[in-house]
mmCIF entry with sequence, helices, sheets and N, C-alpha, C, O atoms, coordinates in Angstrom:
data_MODEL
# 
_entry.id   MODEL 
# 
_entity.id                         1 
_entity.type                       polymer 
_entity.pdbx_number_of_molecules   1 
# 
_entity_poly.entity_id                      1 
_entity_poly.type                           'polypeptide(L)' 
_entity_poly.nstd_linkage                   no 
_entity_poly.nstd_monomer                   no 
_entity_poly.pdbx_seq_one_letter_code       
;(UNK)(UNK)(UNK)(UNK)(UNK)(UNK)(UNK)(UNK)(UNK)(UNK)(UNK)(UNK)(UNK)(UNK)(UNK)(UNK)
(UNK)(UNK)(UNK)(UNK)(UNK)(UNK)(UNK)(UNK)(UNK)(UNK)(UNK)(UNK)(UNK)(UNK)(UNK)(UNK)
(UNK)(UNK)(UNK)(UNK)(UNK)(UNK)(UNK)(UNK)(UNK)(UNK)
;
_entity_poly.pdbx_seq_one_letter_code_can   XXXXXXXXXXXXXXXXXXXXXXXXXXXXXXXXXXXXXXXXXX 
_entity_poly.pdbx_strand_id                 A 
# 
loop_
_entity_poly_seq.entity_id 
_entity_poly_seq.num 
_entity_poly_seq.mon_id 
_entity_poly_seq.hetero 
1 1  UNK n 
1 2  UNK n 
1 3  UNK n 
1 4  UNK n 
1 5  UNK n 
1 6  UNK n 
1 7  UNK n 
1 8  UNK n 
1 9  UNK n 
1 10 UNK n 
1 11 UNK n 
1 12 UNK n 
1 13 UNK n 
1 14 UNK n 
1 15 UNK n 
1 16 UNK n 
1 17 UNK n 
1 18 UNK n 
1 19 UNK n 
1 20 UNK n 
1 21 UNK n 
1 22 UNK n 
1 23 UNK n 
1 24 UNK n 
1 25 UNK n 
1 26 UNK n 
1 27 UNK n 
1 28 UNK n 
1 29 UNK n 
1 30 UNK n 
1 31 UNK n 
1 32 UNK n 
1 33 UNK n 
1 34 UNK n 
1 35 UNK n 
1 36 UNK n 
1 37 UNK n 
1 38 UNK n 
1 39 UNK n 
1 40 UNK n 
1 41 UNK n 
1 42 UNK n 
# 
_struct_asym.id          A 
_struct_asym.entity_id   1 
# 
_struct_conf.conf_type_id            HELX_P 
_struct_conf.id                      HELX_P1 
_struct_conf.pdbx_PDB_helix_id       AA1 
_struct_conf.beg_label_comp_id       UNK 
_struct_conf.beg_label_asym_id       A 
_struct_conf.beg_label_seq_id        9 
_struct_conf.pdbx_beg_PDB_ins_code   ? 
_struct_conf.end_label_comp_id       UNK 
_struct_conf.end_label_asym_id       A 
_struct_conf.end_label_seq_id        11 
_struct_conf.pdbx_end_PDB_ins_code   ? 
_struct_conf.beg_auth_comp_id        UNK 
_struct_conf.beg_auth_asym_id        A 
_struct_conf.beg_auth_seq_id         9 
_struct_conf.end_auth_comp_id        UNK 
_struct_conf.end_auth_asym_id        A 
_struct_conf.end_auth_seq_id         11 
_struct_conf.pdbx_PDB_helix_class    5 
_struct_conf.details                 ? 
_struct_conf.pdbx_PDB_helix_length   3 
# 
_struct_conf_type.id          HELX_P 
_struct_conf_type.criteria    ? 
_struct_conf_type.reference   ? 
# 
_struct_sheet.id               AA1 
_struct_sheet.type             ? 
_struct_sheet.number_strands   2 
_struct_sheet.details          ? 
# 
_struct_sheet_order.sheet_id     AA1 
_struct_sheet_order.range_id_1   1 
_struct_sheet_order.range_id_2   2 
_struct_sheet_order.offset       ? 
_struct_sheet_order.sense        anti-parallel 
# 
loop_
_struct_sheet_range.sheet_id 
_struct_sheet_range.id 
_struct_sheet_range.beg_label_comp_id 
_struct_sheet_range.beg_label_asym_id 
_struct_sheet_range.beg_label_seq_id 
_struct_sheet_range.pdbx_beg_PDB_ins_code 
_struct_sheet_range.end_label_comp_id 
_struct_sheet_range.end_label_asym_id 
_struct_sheet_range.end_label_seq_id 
_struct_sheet_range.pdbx_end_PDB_ins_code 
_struct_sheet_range.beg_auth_comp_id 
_struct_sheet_range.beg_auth_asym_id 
_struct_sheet_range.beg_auth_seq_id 
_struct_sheet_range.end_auth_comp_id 
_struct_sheet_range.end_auth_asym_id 
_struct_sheet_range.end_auth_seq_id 
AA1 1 UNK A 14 ? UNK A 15 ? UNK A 14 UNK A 15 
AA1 2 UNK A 32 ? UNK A 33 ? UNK A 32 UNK A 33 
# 
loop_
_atom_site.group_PDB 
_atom_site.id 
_atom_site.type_symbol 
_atom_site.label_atom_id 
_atom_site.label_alt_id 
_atom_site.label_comp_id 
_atom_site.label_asym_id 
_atom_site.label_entity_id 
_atom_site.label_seq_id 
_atom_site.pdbx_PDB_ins_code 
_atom_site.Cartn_x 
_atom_site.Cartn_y 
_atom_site.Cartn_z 
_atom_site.occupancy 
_atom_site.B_iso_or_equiv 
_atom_site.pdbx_formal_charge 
_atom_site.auth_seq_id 
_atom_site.auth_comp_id 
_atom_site.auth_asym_id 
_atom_site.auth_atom_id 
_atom_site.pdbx_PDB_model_num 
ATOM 1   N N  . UNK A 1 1  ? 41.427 -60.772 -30.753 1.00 0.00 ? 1  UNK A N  1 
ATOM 2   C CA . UNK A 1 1  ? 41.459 -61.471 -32.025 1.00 0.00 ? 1  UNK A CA 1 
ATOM 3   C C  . UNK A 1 1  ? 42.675 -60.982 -32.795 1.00 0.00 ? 1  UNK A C  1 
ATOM 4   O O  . UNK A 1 1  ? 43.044 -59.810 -32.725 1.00 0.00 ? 1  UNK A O  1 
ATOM 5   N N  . UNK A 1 2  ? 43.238 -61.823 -33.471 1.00 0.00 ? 2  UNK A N  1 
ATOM 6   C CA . UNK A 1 2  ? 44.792 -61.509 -34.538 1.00 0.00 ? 2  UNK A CA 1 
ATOM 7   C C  . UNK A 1 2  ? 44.585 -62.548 -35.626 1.00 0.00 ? 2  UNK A C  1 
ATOM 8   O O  . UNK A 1 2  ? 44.681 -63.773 -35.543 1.00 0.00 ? 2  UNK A O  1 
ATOM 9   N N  . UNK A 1 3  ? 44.316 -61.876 -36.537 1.00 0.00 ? 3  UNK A N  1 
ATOM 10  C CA . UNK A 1 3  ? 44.182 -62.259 -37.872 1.00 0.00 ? 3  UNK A CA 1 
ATOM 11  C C  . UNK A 1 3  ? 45.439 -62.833 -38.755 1.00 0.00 ? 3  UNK A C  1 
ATOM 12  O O  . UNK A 1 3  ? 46.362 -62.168 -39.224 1.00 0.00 ? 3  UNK A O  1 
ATOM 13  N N  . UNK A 1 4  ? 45.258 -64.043 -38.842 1.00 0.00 ? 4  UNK A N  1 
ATOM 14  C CA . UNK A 1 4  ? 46.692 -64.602 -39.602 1.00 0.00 ? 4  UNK A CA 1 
ATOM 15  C C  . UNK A 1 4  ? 46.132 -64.762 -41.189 1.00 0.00 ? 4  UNK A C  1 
ATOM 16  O O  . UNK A 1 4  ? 45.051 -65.185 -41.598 1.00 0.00 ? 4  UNK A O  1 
ATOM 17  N N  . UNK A 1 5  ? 47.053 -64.361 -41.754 1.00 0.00 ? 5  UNK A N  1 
ATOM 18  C CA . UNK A 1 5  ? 47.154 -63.958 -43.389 1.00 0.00 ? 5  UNK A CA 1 
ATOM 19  C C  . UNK A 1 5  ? 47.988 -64.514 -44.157 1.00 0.00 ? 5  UNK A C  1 
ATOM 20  O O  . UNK A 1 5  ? 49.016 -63.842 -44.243 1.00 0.00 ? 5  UNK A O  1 
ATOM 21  N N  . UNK A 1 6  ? 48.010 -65.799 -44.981 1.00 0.00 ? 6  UNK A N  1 
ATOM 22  C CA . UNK A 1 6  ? 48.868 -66.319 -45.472 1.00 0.00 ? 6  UNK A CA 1 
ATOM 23  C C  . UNK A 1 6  ? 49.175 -65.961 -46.427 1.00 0.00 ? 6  UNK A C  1 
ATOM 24  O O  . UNK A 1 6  ? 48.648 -66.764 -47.197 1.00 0.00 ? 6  UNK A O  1 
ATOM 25  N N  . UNK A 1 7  ? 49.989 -64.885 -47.313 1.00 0.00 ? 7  UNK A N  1 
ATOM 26  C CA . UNK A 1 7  ? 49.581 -64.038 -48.949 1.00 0.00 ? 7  UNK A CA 1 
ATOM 27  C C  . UNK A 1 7  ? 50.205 -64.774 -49.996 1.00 0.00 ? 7  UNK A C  1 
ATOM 28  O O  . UNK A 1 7  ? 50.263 -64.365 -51.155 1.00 0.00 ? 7  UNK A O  1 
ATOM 29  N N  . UNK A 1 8  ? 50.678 -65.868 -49.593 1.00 0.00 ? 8  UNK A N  1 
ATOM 30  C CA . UNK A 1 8  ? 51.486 -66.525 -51.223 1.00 0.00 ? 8  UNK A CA 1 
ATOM 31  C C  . UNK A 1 8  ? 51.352 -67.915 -50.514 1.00 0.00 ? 8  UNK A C  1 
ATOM 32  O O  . UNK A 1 8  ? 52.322 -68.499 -50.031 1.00 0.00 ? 8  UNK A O  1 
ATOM 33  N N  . UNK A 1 9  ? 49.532 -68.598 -50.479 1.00 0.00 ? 9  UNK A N  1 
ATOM 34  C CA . UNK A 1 9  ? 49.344 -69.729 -50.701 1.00 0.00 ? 9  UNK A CA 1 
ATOM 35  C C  . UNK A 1 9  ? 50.008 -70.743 -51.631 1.00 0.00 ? 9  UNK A C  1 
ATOM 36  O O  . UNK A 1 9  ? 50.409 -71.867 -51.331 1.00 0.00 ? 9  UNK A O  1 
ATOM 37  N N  . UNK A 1 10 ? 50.042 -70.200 -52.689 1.00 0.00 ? 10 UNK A N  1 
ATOM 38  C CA . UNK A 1 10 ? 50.312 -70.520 -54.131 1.00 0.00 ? 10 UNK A CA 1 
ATOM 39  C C  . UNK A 1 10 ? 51.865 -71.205 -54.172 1.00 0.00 ? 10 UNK A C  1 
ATOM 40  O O  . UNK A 1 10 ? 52.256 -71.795 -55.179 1.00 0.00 ? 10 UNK A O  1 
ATOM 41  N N  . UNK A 1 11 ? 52.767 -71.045 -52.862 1.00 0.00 ? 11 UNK A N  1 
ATOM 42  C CA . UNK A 1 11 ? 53.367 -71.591 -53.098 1.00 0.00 ? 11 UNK A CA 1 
ATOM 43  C C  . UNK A 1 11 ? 53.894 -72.477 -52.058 1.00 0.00 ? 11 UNK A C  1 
ATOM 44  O O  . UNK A 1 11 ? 55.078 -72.517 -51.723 1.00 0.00 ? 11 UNK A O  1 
ATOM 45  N N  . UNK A 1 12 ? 53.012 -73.135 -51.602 1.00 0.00 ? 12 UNK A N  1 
ATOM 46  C CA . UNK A 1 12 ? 52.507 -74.359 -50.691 1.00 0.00 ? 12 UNK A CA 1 
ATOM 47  C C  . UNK A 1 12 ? 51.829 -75.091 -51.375 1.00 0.00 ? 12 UNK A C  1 
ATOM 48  O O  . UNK A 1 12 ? 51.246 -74.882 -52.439 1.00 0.00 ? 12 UNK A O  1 
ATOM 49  N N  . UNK A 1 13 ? 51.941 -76.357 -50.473 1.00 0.00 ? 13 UNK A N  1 
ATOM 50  C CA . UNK A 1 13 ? 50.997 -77.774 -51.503 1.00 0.00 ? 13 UNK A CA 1 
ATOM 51  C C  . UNK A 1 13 ? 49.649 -77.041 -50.531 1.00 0.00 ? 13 UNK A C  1 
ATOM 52  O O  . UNK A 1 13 ? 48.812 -76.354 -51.116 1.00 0.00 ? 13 UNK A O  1 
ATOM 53  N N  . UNK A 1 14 ? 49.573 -77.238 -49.261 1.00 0.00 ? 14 UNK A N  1 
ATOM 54  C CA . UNK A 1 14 ? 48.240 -76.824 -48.454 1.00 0.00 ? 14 UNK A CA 1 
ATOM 55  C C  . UNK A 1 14 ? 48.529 -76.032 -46.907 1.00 0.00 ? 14 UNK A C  1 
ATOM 56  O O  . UNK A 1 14 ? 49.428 -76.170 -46.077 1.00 0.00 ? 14 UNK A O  1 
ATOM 57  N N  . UNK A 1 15 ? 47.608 -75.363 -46.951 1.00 0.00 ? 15 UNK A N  1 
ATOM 58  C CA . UNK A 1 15 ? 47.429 -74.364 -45.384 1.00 0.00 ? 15 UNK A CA 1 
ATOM 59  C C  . UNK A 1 15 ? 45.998 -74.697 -44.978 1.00 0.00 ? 15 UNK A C  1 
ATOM 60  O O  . UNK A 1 15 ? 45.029 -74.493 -45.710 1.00 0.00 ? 15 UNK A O  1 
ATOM 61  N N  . UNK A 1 16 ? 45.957 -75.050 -44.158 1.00 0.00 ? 16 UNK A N  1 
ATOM 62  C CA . UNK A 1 16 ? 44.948 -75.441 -42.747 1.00 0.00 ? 16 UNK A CA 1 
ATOM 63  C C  . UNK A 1 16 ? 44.806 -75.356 -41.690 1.00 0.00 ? 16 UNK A C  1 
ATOM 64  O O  . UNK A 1 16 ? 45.493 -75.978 -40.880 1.00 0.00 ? 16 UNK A O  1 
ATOM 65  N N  . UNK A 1 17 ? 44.251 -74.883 -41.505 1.00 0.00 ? 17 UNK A N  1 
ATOM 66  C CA . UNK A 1 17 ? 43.890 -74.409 -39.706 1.00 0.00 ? 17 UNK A CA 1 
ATOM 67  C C  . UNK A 1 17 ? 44.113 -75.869 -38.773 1.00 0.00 ? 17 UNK A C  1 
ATOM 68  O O  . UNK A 1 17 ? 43.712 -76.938 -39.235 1.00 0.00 ? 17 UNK A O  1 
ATOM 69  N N  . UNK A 1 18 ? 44.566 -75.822 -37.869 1.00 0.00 ? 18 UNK A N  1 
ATOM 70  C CA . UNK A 1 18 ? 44.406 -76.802 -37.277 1.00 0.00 ? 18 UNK A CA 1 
ATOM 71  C C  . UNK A 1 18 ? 43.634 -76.171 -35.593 1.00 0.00 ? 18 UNK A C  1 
ATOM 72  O O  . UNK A 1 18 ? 43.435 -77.044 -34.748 1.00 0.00 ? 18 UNK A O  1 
ATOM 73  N N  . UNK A 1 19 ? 43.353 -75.069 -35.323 1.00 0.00 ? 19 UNK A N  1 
ATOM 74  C CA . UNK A 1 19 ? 42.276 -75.097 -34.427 1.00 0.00 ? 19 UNK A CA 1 
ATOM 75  C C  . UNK A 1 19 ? 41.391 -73.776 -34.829 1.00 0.00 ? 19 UNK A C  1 
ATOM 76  O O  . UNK A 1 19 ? 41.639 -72.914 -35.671 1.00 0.00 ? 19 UNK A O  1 
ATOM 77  N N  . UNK A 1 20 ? 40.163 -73.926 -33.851 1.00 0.00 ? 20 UNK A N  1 
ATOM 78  C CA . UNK A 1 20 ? 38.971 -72.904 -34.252 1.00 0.00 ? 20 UNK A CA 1 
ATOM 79  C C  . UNK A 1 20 ? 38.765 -72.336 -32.468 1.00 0.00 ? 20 UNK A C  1 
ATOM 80  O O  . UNK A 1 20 ? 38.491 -73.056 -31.508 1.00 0.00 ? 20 UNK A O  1 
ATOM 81  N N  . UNK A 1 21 ? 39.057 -70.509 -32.469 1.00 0.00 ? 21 UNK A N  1 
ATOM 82  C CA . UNK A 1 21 ? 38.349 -70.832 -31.325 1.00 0.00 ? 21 UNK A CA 1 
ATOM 83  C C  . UNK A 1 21 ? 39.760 -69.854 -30.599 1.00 0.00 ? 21 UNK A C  1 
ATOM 84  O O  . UNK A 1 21 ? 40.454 -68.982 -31.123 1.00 0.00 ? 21 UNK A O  1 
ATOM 85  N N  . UNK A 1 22 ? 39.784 -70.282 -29.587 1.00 0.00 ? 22 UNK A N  1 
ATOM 86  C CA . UNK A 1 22 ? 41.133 -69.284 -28.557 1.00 0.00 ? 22 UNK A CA 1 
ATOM 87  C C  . UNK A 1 22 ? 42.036 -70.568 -28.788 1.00 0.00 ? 22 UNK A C  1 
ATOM 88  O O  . UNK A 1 22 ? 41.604 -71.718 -28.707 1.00 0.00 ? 22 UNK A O  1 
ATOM 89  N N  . UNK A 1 23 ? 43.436 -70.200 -29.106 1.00 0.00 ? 23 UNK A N  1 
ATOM 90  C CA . UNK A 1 23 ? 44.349 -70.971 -29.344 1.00 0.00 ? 23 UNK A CA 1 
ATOM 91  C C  . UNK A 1 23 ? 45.478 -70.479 -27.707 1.00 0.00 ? 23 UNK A C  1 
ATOM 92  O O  . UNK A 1 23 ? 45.768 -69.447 -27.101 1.00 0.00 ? 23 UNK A O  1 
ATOM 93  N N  . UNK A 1 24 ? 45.819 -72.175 -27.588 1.00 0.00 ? 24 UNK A N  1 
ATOM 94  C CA . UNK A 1 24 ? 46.644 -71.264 -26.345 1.00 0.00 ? 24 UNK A CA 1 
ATOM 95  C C  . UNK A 1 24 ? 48.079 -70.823 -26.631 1.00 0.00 ? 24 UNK A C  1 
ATOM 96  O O  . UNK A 1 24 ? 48.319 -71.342 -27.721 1.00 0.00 ? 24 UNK A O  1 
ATOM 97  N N  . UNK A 1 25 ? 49.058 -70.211 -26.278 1.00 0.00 ? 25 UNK A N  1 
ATOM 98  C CA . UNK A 1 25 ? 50.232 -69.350 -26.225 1.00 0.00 ? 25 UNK A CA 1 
ATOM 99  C C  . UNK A 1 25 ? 51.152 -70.884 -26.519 1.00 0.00 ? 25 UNK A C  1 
ATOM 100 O O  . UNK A 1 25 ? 51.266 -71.868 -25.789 1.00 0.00 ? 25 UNK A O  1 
ATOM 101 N N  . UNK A 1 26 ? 51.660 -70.636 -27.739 1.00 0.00 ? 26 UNK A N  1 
ATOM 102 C CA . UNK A 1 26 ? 52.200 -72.458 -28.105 1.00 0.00 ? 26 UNK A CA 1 
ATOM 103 C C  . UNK A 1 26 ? 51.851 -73.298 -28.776 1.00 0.00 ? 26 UNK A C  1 
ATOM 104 O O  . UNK A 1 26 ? 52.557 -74.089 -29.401 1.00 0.00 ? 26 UNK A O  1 
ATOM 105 N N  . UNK A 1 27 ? 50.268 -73.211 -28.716 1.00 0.00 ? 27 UNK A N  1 
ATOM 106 C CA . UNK A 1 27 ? 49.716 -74.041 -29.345 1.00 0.00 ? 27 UNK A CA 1 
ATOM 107 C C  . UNK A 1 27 ? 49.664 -74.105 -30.948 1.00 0.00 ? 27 UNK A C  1 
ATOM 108 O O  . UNK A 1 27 ? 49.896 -73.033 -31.508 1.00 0.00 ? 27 UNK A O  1 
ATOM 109 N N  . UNK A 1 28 ? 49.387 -75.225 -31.772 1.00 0.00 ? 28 UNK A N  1 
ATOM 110 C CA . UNK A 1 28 ? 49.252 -75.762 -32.927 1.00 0.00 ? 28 UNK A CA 1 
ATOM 111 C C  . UNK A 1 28 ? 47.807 -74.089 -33.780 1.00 0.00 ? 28 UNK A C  1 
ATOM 112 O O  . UNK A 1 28 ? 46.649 -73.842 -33.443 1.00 0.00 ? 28 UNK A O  1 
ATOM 113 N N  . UNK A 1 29 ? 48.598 -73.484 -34.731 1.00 0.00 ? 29 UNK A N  1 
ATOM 114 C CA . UNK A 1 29 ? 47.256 -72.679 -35.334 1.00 0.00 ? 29 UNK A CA 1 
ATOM 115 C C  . UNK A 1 29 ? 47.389 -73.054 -36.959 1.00 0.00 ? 29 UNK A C  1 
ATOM 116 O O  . UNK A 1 29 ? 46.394 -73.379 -37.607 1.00 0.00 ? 29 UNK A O  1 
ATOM 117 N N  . UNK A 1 30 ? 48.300 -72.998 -37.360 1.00 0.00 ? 30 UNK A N  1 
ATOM 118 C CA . UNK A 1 30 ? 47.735 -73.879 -38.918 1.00 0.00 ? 30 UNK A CA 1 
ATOM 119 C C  . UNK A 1 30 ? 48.814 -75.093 -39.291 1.00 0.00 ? 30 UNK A C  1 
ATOM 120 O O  . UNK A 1 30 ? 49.718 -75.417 -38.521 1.00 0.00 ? 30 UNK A O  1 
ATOM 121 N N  . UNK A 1 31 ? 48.579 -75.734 -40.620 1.00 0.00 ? 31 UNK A N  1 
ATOM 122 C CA . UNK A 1 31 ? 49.555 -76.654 -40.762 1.00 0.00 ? 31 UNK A CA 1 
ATOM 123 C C  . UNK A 1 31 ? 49.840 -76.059 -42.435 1.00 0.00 ? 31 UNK A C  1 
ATOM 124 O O  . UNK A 1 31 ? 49.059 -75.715 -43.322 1.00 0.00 ? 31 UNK A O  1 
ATOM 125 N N  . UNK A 1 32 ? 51.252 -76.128 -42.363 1.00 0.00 ? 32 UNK A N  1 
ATOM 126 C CA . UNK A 1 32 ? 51.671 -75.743 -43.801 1.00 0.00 ? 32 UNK A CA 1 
ATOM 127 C C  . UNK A 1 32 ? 52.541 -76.396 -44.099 1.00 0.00 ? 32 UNK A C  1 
ATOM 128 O O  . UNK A 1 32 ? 53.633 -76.537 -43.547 1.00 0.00 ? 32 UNK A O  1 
ATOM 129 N N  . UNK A 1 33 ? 51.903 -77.114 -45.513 1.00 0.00 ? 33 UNK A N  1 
ATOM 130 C CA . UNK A 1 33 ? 53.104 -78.160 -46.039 1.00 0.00 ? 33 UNK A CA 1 
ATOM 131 C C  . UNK A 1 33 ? 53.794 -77.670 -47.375 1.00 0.00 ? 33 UNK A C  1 
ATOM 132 O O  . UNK A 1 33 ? 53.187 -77.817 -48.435 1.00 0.00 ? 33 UNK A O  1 
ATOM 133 N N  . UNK A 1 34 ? 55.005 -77.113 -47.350 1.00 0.00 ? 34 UNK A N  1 
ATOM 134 C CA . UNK A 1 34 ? 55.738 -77.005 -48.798 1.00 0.00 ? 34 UNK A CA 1 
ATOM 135 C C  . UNK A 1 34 ? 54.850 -77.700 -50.052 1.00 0.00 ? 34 UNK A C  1 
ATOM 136 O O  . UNK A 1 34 ? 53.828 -78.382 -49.976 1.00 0.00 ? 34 UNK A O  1 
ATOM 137 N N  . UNK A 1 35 ? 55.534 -77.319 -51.104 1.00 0.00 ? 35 UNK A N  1 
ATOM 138 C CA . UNK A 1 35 ? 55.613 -77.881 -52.454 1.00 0.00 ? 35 UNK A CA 1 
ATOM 139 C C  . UNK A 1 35 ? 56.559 -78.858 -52.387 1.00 0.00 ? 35 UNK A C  1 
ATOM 140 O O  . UNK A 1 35 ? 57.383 -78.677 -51.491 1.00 0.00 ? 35 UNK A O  1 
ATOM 141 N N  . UNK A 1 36 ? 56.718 -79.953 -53.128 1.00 0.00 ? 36 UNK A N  1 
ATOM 142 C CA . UNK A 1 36 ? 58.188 -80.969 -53.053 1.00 0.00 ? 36 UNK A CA 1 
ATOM 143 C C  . UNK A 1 36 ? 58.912 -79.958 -53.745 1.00 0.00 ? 36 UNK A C  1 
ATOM 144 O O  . UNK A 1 36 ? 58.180 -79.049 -54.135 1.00 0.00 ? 36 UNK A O  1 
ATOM 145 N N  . UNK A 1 37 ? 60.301 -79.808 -54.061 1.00 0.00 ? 37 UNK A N  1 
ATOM 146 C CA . UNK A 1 37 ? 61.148 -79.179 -55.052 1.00 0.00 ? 37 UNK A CA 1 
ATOM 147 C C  . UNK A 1 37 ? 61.125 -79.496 -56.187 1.00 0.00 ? 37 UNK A C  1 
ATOM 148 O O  . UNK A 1 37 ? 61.146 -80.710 -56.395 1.00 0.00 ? 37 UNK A O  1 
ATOM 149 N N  . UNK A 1 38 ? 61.076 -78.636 -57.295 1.00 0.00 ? 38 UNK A N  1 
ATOM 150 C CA . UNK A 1 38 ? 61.424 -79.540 -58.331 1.00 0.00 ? 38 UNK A CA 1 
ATOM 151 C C  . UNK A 1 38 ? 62.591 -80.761 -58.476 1.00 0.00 ? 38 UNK A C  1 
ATOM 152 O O  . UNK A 1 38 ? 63.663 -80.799 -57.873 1.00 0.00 ? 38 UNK A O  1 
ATOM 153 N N  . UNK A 1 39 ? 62.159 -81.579 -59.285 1.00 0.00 ? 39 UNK A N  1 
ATOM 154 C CA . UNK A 1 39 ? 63.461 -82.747 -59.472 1.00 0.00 ? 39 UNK A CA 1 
ATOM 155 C C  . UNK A 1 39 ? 63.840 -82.399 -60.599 1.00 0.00 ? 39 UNK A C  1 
ATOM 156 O O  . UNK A 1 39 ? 63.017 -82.169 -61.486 1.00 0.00 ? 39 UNK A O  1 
ATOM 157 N N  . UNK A 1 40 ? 65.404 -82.268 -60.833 1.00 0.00 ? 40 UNK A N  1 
ATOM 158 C CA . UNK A 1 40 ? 65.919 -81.987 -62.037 1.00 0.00 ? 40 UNK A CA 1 
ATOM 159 C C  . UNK A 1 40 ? 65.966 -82.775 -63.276 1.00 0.00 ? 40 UNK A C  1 
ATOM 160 O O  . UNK A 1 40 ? 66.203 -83.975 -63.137 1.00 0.00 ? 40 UNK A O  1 
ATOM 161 N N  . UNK A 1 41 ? 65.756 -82.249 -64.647 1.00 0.00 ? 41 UNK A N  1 
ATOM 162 C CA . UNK A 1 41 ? 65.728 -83.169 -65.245 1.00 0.00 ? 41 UNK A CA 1 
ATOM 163 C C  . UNK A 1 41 ? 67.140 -83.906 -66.068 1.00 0.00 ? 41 UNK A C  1 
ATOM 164 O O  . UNK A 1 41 ? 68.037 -83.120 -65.764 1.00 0.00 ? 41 UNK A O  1 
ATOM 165 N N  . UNK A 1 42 ? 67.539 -84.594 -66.617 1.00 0.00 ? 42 UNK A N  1 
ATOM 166 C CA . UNK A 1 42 ? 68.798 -85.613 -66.222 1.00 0.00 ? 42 UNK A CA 1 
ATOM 167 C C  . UNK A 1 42 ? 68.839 -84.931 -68.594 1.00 0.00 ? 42 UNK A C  1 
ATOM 168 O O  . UNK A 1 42 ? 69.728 -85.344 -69.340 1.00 0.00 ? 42 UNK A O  1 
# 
């Protein structure tokens, strides 16, 4: 077992596991999508 630790969620829109279970060597283990950037204001 290896424990993955994401410590600054906060600056992601979302983190999700994408499998449960023995992951194989390669395989898909979470999905992390940025924040958009800020857009500047004009």
């Amino acid at each position: 077992v290896t424990p993955v630790v994401v410590t600054n969620k906060k600056k992601f829109a979302s983190v999700t596991p994408d499998a449960e279970g023995e992951v194989a060597p390669g395989g898909a283990l979470l999905t992390v999508v940025p924040k958009e950037a800020a857009q500047p204001t004009a």
